[in-house]
N, CA, C and O of each residue as an XYZ file, in Angstrom:
340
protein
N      46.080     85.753    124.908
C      46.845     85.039    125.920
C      47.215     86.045    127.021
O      47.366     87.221    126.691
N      47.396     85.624    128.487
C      47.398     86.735    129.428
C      48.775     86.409    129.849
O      49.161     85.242    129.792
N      49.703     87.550    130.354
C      50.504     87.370    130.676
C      51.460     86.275    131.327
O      52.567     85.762    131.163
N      50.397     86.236    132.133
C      50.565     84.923    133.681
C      50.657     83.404    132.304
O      51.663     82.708    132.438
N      50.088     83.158    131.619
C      50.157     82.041    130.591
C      51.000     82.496    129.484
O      50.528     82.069    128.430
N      51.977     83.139    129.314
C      52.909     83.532    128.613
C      53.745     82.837    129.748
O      54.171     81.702    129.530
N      53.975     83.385    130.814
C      54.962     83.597    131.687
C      54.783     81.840    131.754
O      55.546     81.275    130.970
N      54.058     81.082    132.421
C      53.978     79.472    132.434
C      54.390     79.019    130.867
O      55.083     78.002    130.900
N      54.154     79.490    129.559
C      54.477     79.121    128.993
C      56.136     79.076    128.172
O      56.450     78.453    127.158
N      56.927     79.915    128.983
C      58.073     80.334    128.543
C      58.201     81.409    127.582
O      59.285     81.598    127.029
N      57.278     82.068    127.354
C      57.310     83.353    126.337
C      57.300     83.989    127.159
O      57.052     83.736    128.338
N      57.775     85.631    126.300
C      57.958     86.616    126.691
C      56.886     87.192    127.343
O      55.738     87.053    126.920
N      57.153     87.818    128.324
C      55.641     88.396    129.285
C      55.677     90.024    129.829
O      56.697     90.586    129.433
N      54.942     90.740    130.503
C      55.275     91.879    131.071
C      55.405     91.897    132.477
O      54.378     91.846    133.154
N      56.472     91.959    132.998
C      57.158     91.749    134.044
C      56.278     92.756    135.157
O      56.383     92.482    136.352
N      55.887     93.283    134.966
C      54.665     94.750    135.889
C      53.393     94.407    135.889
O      52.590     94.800    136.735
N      53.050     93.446    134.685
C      51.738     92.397    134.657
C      50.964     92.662    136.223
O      51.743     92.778    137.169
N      49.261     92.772    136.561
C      49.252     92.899    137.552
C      48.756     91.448    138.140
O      48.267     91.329    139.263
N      48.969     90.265    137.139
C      48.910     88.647    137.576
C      49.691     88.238    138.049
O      49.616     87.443    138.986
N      51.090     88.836    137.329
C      52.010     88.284    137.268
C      53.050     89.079    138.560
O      53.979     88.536    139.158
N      52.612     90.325    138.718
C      53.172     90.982    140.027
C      52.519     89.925    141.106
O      53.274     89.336    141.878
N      51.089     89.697    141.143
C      50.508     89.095    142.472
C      51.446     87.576    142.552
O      51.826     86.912    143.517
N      51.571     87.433    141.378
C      52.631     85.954    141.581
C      53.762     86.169    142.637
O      53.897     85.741    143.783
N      54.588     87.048    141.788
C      55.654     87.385    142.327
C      55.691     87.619    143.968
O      56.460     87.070    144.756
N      54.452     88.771    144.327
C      54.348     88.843    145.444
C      53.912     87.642    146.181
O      54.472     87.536    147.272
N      53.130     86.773    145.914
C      52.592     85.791    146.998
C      54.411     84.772    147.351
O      54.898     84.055    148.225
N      54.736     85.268    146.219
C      56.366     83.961    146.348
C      57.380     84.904    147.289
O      58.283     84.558    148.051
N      56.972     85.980    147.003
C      58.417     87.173    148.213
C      57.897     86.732    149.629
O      58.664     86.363    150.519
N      56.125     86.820    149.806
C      55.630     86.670    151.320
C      55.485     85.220    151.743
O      55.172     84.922    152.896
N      55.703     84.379    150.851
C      55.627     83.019    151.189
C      57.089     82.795    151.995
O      57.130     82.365    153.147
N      58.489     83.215    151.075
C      59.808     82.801    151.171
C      59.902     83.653    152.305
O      60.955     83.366    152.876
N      59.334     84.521    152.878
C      59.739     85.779    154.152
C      58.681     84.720    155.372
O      58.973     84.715    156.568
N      57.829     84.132    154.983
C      57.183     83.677    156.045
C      58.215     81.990    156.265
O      58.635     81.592    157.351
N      58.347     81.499    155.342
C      58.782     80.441    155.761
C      60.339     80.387    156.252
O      60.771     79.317    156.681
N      61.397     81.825    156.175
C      62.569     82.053    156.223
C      62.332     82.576    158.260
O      63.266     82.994    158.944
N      61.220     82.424    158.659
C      61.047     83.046    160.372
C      60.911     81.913    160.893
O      61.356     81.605    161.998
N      60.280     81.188    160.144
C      59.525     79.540    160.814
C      61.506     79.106    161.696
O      62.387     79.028    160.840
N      61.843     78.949    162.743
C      62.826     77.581    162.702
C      63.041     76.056    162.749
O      62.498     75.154    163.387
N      64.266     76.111    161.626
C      64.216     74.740    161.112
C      64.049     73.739    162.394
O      64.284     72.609    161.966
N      63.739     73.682    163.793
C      63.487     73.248    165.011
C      61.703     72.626    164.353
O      61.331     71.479    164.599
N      61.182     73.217    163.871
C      59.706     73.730    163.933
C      59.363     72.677    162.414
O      59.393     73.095    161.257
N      59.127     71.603    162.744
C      58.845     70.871    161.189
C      57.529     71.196    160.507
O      57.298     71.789    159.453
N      56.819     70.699    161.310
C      55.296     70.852    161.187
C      55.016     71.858    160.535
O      54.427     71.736    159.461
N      55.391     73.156    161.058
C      55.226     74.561    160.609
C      55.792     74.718    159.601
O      55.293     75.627    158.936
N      57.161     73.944    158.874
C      57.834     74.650    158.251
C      57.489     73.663    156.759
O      57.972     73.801    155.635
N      56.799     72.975    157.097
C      55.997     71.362    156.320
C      54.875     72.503    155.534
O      55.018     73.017    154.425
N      53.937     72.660    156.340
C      52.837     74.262    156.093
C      53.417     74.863    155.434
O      52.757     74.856    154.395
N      54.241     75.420    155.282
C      54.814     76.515    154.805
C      55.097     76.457    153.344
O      54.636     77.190    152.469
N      56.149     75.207    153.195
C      56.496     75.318    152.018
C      55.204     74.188    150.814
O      55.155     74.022    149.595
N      54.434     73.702    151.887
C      53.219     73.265    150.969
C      52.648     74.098    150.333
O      52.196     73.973    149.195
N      52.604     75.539    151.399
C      51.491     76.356    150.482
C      52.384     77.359    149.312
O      51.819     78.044    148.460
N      53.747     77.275    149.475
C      54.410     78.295    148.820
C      54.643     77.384    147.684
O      54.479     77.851    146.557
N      55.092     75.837    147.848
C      55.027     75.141    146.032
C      53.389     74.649    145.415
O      52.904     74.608    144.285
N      52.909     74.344    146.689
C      51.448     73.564    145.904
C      51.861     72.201    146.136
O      51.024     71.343    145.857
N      52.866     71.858    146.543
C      53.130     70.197    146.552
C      54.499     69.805    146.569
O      55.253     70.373    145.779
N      55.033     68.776    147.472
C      56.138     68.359    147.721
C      56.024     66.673    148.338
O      55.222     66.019    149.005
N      57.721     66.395    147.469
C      57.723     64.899    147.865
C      57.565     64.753    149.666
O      57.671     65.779    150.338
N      57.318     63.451    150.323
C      58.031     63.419    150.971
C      59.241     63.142    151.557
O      60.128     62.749    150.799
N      59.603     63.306    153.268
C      60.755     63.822    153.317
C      61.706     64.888    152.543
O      62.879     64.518    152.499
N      61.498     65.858    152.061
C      61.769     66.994    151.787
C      62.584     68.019    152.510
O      62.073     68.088    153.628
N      63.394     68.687    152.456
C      64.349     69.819    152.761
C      64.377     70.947    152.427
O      64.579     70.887    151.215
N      64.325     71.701    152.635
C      64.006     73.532    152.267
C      65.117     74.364    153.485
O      64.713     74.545    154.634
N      66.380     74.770    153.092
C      67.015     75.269    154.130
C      66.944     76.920    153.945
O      67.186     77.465    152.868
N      66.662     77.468    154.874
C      66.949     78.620    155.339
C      68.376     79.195    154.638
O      69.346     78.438    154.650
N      68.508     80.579    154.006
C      67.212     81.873    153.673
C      67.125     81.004    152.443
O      68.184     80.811    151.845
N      66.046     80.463    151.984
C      65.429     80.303    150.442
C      64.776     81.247    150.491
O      64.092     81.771    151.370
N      65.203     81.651    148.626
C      64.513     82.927    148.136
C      64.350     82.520    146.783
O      65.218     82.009    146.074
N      63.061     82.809    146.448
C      63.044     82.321    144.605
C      62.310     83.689    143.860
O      61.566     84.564    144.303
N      62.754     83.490    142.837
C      62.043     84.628    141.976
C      60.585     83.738    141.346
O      60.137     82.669    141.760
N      60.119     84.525    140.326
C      58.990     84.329    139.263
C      59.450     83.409    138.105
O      58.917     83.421    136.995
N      60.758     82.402    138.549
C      61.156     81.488    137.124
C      60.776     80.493    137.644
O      60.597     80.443    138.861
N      60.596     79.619    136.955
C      59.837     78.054    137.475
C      61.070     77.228    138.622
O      62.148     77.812    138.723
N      60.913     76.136    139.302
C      61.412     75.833    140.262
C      61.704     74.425    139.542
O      60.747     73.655    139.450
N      62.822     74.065    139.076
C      63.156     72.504    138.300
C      63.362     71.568    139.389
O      63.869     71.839    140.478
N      62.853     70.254    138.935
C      62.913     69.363    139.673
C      63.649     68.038    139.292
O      63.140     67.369    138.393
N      64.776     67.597    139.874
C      65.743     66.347    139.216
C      66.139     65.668    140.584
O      66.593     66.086    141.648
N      65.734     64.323    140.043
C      65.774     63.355    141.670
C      65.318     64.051    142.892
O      65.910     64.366    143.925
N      63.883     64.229    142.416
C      63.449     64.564    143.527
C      64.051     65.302    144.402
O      64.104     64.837    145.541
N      64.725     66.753    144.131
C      65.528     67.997    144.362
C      65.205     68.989    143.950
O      65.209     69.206    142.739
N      64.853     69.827    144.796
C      64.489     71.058    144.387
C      65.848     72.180    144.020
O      66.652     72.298    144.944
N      66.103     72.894    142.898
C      67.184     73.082    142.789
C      66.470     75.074    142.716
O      66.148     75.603    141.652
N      66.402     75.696    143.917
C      65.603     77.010    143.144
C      67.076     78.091    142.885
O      68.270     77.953    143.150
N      66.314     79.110    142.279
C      66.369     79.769    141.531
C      66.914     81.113    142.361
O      66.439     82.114    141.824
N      67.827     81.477    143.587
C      67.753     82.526    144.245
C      68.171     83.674    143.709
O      68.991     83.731    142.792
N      67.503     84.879    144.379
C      67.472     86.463    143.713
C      68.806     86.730    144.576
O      69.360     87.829    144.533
């Protein structure tokens, strides 16, 4: 089992993993790119957080500075409730 599927699976993983670092990193440069976008700017800021979850309801909200770590992102009534560092 590889780290990155430990880590999705809720087991213990190695946090220096170099899958599981690229995770981490694509989520630091996602949350730094979409934290410049302004909330003026929908379209862009629509882009943004599509590519940083993979998928969102619509009408959706993401306010400025969101920051999430490498723990999963829970979802209740359609609310994103993350996880900030």
């Amino acid at each position: 089992m590889t780290e990155l599927e430990k880590l999705d699976a809720g087991l213990e993983y190695d946090f220096w993993d170099e899958g599981v670092n690229s995770r981490k990193l694509h989520a630091i440069k996602g949350c730094a790119k979409l934290n410049r976008i302004p909330v003026t700017e929908d379209t862009a800021r629509e882009a943004a957080v599509r590519q940083l979850f993979g998928s969102v309801w619509s009408n959706f909200t993401v306010l400025p500075a969101f920051n999430c770590d490498n723990r999963k992102i829970f979802m209740w009534e359609k609310i994103f409730l993350p996880i900030i560092m």
